[in-house]
C-alpha angles and dihedrals in degrees: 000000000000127000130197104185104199119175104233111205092315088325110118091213113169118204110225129182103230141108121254128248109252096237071048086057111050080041099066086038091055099054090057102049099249125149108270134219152225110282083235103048084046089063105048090046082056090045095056096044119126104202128358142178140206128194116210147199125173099345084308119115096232084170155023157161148183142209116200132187152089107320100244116032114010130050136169126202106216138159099030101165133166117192106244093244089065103030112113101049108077109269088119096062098042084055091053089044089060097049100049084049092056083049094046096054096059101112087226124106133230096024122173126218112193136196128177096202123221100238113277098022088086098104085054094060102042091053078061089059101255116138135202111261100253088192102049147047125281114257123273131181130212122200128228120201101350126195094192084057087055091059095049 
């Protein structure tokens, strides 16, 4: 398990390859406001998850992130969170950092690392050296048994 420990703006967060917990998990997608999931479905998403990463402070996940796929050619970045209370001092992008490095050290060629940014996250992105797909077409999501759907 490799750590990178940064001082964020007088927050001792250490970057540590590992996957959340899944209660770690809703948490950090509670504090932000995302949908959130079945406990179970949590965990197998967790389960299936080719490289992840926790920021932590004082034994709490502040942070996180994800990168899904199939292992060789396509990836997908995907659940970088920050909790409100720590977004705005680089923790974002260290996650991000982290990630990019696990993907870059596969010995394969021509691998492809995806995000499908939330609007207006797309500069953050791009500083990170992400750029738009000038040959397809711009992401969409569909969603599946949605609860937000039943309330509207």
């Amino acid at each position: 398990m490799a750590e990178l420990r940064v001082s964020c703006l007088h927050m001792g967060v250490a970057i540590i390859q590992r996957k959340p917990t899944a209660t770690e998990f809703e948490s950090v997608v509670a504090s932000v406001g995302f949908r959130g999931h079945d406990h179970a479905a949590v965990e197998i998403a967790l389960a299936n998850t080719a490289f992840s990463v926790c920021a932590i402070e004082e034994d709490n996940v502040v942070g996180l992130g994800r990168v899904i796929g199939d292992g060789a050619i396509s990836f997908l970045l995907t659940n970088v969170m920050v909790r409100p209370s720590h977004q705005r001092h680089g923790i974002g992008s260290l996650i991000v950092k982290a990630l990019c490095s696990s993907v870059a050290a596969l010995p394969h060629k021509n691998i492809v690392l995806e995000v499908v940014p939330q609007p207006g996250s797309e500069f953050f992105y791009a500083r990170l050296g992400f750029k738009a797909s000038h040959s397809g077409p711009p992401g969409m999501v569909r969603w599946f048994n949605d609860e937000r759907a039943a309330n509207t």
